[in-house]
C-alpha positions in Angstrom: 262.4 198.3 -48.2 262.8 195.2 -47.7 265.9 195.1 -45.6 264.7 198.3 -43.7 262.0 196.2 -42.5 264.1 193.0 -41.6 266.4 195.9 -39.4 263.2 197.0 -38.0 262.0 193.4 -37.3 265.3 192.6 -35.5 265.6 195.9 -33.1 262.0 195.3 -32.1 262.5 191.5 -31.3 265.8 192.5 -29.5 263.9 195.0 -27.6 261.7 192.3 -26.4 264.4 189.9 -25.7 265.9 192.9 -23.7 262.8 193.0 -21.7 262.3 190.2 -21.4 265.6 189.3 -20.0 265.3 192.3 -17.6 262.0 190.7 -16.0 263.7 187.6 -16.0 267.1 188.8 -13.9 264.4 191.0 -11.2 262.5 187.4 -10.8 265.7 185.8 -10.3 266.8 188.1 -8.0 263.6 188.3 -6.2 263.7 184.4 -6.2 267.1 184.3 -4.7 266.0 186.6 -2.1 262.9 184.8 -1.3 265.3 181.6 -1.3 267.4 184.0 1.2 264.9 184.5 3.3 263.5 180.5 3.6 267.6 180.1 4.2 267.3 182.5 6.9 264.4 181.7 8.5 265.8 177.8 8.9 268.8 179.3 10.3 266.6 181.3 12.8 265.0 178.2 13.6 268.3 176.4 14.4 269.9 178.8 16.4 267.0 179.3 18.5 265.7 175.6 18.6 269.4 173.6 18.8 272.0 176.2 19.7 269.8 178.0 22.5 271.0 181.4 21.2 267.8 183.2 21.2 269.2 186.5 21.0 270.9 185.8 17.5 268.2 184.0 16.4 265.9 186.6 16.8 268.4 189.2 15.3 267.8 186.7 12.3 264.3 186.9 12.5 264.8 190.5 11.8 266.3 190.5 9.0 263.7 188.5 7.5 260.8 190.7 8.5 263.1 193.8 7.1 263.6 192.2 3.5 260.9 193.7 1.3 261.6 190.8 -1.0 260.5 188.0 1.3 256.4 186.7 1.4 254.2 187.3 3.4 254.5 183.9 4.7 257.9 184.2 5.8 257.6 187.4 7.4 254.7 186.2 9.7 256.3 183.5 10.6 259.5 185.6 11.4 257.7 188.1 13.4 256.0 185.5 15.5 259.3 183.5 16.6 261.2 186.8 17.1 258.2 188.0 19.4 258.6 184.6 21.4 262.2 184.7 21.6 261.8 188.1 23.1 259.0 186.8 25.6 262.0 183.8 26.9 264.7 186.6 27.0 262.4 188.7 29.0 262.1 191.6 26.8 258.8 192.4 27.2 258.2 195.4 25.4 260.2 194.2 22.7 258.0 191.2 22.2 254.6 193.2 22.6 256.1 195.1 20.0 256.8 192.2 17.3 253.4 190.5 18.3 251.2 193.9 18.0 253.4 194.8 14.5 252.4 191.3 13.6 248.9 192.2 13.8 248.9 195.2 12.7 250.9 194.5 9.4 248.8 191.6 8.5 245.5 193.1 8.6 243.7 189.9 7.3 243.2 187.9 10.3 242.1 184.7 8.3 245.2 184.5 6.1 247.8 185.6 9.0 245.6 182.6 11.6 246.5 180.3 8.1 250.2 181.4 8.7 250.6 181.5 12.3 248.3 178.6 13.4 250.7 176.0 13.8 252.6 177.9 15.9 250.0 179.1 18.7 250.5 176.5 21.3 254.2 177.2 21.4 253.5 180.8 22.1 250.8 180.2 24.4 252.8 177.6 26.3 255.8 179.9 26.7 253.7 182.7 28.2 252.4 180.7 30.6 255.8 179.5 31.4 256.7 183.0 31.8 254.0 184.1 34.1 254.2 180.6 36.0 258.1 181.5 37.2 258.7 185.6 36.9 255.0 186.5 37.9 254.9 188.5 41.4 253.4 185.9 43.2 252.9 182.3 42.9 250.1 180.7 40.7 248.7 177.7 40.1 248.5 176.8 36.2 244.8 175.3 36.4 244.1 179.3 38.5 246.2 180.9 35.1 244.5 178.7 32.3 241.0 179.5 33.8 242.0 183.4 33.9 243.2 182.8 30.2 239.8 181.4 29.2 238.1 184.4 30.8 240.0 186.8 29.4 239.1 185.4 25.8 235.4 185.3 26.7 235.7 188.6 28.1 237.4 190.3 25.0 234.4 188.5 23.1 232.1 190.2 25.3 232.8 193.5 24.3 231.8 193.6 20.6 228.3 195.1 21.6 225.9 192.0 21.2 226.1 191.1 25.1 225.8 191.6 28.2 227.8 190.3 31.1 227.1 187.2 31.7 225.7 186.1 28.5 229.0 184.3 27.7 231.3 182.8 29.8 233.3 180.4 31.1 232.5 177.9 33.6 235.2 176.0 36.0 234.4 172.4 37.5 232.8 173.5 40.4 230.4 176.3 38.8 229.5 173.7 36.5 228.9 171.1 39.2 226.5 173.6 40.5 224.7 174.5 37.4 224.0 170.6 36.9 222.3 170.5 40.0 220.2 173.8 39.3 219.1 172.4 35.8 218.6 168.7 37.1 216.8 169.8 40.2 218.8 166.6 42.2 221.4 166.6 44.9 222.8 164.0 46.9 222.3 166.4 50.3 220.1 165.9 53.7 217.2 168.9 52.2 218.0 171.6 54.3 217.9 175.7 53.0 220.7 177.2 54.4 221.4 181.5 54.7 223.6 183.1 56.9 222.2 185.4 59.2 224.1 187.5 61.6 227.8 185.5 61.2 225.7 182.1 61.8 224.8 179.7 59.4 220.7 179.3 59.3 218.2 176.7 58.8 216.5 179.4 56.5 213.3 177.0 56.0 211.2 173.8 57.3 213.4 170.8 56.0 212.1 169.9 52.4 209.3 166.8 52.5 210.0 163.8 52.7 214.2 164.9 53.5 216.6 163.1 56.1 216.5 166.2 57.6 212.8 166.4 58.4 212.6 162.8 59.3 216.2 163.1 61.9 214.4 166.8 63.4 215.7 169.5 62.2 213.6 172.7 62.7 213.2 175.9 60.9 215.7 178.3 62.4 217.7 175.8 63.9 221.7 177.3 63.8 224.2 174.6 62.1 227.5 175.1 63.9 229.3 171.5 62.7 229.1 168.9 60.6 231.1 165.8 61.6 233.3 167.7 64.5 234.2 170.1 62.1 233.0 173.6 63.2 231.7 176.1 60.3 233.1 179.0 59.8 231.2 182.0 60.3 228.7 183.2 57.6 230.7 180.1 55.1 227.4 178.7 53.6 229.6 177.3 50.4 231.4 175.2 53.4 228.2 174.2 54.9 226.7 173.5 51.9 229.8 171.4 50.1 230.2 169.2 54.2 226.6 169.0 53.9 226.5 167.2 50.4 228.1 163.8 50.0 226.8 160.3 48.2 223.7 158.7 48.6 223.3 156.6 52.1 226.4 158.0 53.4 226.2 159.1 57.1 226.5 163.0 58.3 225.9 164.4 62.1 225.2 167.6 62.4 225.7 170.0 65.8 223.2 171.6 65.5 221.8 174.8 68.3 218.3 175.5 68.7 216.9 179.5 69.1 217.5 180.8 72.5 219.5 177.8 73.6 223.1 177.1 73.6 222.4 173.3 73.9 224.5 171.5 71.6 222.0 168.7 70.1 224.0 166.3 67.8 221.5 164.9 64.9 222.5 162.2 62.8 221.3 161.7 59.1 221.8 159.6 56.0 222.2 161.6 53.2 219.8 161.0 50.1 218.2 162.3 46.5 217.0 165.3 47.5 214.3 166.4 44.5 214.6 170.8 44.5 211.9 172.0 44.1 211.1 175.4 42.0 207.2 175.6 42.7 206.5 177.1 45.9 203.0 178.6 47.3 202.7 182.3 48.6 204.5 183.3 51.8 204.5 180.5 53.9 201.4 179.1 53.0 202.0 175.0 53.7 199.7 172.0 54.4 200.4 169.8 57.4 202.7 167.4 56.0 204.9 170.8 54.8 204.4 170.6 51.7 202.8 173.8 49.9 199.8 175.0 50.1 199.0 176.2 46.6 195.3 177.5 46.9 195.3 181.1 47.7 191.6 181.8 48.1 189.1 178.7 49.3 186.3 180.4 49.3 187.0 181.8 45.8 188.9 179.3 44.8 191.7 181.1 43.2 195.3 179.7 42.9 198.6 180.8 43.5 201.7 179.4 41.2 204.8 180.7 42.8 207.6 179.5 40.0 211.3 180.5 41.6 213.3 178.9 38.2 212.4 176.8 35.8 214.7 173.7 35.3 214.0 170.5 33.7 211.0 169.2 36.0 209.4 172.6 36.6 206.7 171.4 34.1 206.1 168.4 35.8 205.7 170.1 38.9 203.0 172.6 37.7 201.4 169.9 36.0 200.7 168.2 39.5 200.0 171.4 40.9 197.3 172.4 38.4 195.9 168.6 38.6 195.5 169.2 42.6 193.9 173.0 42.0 191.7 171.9 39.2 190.8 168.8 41.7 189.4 171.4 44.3 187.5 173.3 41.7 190.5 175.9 41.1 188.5 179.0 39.3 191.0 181.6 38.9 195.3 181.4 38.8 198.0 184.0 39.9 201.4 182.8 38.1 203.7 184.7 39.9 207.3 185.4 37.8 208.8 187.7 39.4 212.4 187.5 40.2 212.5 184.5 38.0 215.7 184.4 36.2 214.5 181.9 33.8 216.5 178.5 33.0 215.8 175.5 30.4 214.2 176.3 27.0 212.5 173.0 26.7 211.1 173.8 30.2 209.9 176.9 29.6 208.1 175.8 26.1 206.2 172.6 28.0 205.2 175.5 31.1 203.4 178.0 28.5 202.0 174.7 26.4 200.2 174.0 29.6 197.8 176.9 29.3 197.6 177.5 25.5 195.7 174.9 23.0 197.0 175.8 19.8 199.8 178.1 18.1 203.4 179.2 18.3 204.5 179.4 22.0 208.3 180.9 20.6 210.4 181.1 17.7 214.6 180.0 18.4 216.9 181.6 15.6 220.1 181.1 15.0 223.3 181.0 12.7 221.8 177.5 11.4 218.6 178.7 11.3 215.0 178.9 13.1 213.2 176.3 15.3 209.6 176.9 16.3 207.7 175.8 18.8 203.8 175.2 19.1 201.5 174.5 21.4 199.5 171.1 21.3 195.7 171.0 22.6 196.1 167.5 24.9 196.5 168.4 28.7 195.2 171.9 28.0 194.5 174.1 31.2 191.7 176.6 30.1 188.6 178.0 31.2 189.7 180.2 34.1 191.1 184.0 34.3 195.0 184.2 34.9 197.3 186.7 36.1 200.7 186.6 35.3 203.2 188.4 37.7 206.4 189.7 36.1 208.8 192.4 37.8 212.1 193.7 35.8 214.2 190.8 37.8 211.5 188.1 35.3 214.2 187.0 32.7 215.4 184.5 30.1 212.8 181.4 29.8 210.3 183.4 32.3 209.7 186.0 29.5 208.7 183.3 27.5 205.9 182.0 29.3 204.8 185.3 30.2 205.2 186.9 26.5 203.5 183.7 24.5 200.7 183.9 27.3 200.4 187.5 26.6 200.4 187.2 22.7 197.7 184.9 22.8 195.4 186.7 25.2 195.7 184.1 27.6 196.6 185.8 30.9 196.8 189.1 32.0 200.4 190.3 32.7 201.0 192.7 35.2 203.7 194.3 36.8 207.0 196.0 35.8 208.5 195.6 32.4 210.8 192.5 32.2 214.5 192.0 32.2 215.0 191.7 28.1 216.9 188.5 28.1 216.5 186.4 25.1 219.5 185.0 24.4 219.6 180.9 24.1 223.0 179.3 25.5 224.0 176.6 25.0 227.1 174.6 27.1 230.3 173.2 25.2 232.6 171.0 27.8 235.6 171.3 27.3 238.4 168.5 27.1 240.5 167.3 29.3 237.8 168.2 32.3 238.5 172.1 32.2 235.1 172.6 32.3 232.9 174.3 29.7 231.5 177.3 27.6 228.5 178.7 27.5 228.1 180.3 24.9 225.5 182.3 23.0 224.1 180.3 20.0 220.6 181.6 19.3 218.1 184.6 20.3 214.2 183.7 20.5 211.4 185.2 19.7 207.9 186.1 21.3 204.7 183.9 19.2 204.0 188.5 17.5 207.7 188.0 16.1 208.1 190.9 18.8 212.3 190.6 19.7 212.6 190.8 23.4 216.5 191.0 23.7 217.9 193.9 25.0 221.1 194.7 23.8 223.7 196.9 25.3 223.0 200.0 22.6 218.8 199.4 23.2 217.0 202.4 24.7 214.1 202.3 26.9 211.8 203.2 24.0 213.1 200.4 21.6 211.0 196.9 21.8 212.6 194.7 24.1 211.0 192.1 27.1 207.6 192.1 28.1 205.5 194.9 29.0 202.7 194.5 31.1 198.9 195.1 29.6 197.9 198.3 29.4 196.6 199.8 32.9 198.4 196.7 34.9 201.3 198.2 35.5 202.6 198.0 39.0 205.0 200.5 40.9 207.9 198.4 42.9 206.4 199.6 46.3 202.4 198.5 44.8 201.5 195.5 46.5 201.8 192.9 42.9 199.4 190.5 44.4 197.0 192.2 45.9 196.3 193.8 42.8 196.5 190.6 41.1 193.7 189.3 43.2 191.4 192.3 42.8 191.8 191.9 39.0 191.0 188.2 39.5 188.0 188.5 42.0 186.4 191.0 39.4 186.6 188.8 36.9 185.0 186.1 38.7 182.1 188.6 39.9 181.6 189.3 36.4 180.7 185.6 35.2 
């Protein structure tokens, strides 16, 4: 028994062993291929890199990506220089091919962007290389990086959360532009400019207070040169950028006056021109053109025209609403409509003026939620209100007009509005390329009502802000006049 059971003891340990040994060869051999593939993969690397011979190298590369036995690591790494050597040979199919089968084998995105990272700006560099010499016409790289940038925005764009123009990117120029729009300032001579049958139109009386109302220049005067250089036809960007210049630097201006073909030269010294986003109804202007912004004397009601709101809107209905309440202001129109919206700080101090207590909006985001409440101090109260809204009202507009709503404030008539709630914010970017905006938060009315309307909402989901019940207003109904009937009733009622 004894030595049956030692014999048993031994074939069962050799059995083991045999195993074991087994396991032991297939890791050596899968070792030696994984050593294989590291050996081939260097080799890829130097015949591409030192020897120039991209078509071997990426024959190489395939070998790698064709070995079960090598990791995953390797493999990426193989399929991405084989796609790339294909891209400088000029095979483009075959390197969509490698660079969509990379994808599309290595369906984790995060561990194959761990693998491939490093090797990203090489790629990217070499297509633009590509396109930059074999594209059909000549480009400029700064004209292909900003198409590259809006391409990637774009593709973001289609994942169902927004809608065009939510993100995107922004180029020195537009953001040049957007400065001015937020900061309200411009280094200019004050003149709104439109094009109007293939001239370019002094759409407006000067701004107060502008080199251009000081030096003479009348509504509807035509602008046909600015320093000897004639305009092109209907080119307001041209007009505008010749137009623009630093502080106390000189411009003339031809200018043609209506009905004459008199060529009156009118010299100015460009200054800070302050751009206003308050404007009275119509043309509706005091004597030193500057607006009128009391509707109705006799009834004293006012009228708040508010075209954008950027960083000194506030402060601008603040001195409005000082003046009205000087002249025994009784009743207010706020009139929204067509007001794309602008700053969220803005907006926030803008409903704080007419509410004394409670939440004026609610900001959340992937960090978080911000609220924001009203304070009491610098109140404006005991008066009816109107607020105006038409589906063109957006962004920062909705929330004045939906915290005023919530809390009973004003009456909001009109069309239901656009459903834009989504804060951006604006990354520059380095090396002055310009910037992103990009979407970072969506806000909420003071009911925790959503007012976003995304791509997949319907017309009966909760989105922007309705007007009250009974105030709604067709587009052909005549907003304010209704608005003032609503107003004059309630001031007949008191």
């Amino acid at each position: 028994m004894k030595m049956r059971s030692l014999v048993q003891s031994f074939a069962g340990g050799m059995r083991r062993f045999a195993v074991f040994g087994v396991a032991l060869l297939l890791f050596a051999i899968q070792a030696a291929r994984g050593a294989d593939a590291l050996f081939l993969l260097e080799k890829g690397i130097y015949t591409e890199e030192t020897k120039g011979d991209l078509k071997a190298a990426s024959e190489i590369y395939r070998q790698i990506v064709d070995d079960p036995a090598a990791s995953r690591s390797l493999v990426a790494q193989a399929q991405l220089r084989r796609g790339l050597c294909e891209l400088k040979l000029g095979n483009k199919p075959q390197a969509v091919s490698a660079l969509e089968r990379l994808t599309q084998e290595f369906p984790d995105k995060d561990q194959l962007l761990a693998m491939v990272e490093q090797h990203m700006p090489q790629l990217l560099e070499e297509m633009l290389k590509q396109i930059e010499r074999n594209y059909i016409q000549e480009i400029d790289r700064s004209e292909l990086m900003e198409t590259a940038l809006r391409a990637i925005v774009g593709k973001l764009d289609t994942r169902g959360l927004l809608r065009p123009n939510d993100m995107e990117f922004l180029n020195t120029q537009q953001m040049t532009d957007l400065n001015i729009h937020v900061e309200q300032k411009v280094a200019g001579v004050g003149v709104v400019l439109k094009a109007e049958r293939g001239e370019v139109i002094v759409g407006q009386a000067p701004l107060p207070g502008s080199p251009a109302l000081k030096g003479g220049i009348l509504a509807g005067d035509r602008i046909v040169s600015v320093d000897g250089s004639e305009l092109p036809p209907d080119n307001l960007a041209t007009a505008l950028r010749l137009l623009r210049g630093p502080m106390g630097t000189p411009v003339i201006l031809g200018v043609k006056r209506p009905g004459s073909d008199e060529l009156l030269e009118i010299k100015l010294v460009r200054d800070t021109i302050r751009l206003p986003t308050l404007q009275g109804a119509g043309d509706h202007r005091k004597p030193d053109n500057t607006w009128e912004f009391m509707l109705d004397d006799a009834k004293k009601i006012g009228y708040l025209r508010l075209g954008y709101i950027g960083k000194q809107s506030a402060e601008e209905m603040q001195d409005a609403l000082d003046g009205l309440q000087a002249r025994g202001m009784k009743a207010l129109v706020l009139d929204l409509r067509n007001n794309p919206g602008g700053v969220l700080d803005g907006a926030v101090a803008i409903a704080d003026l007419f509410v004394e207590n409670g939440r004026i909006v609610t900001v959340k985001g992937r960090s978080g939620e911000t609220a924001y409440d009203a304070k009491r101090d610098g109140t404006f109260s005991g008066f009816p209100m109107v607020v105006l809204v038409n589906s063109n009202t957006a962004s920062a507009a909705e929330i004045v007009a939906g915290c005023l709503q919530d809390h009973g404030r004003a009456v909001v008539m009109g069309e239901r509005t656009f459903g834009q709630a989504i804060v951006r914010s604006i990354f520059q970017l380095k090396n002055g390329m310009g910037a992103l905006k990009l979407p970072v938060a969506a806000y909420y009315r003071p009911s925790g009502k959503n007012v976003n309307r995304y791509p997949a909402s319907k017309d009966t989901d909760d989105w922007g802000i309705t007007p009250d019940q009974a105030y709604a207003v067709t587009p052909g109904e005549d907003g304010l006049r209704k608005a003032l009937d609503y107003l004059q009733g309630q001031l007949a009622g008191k």
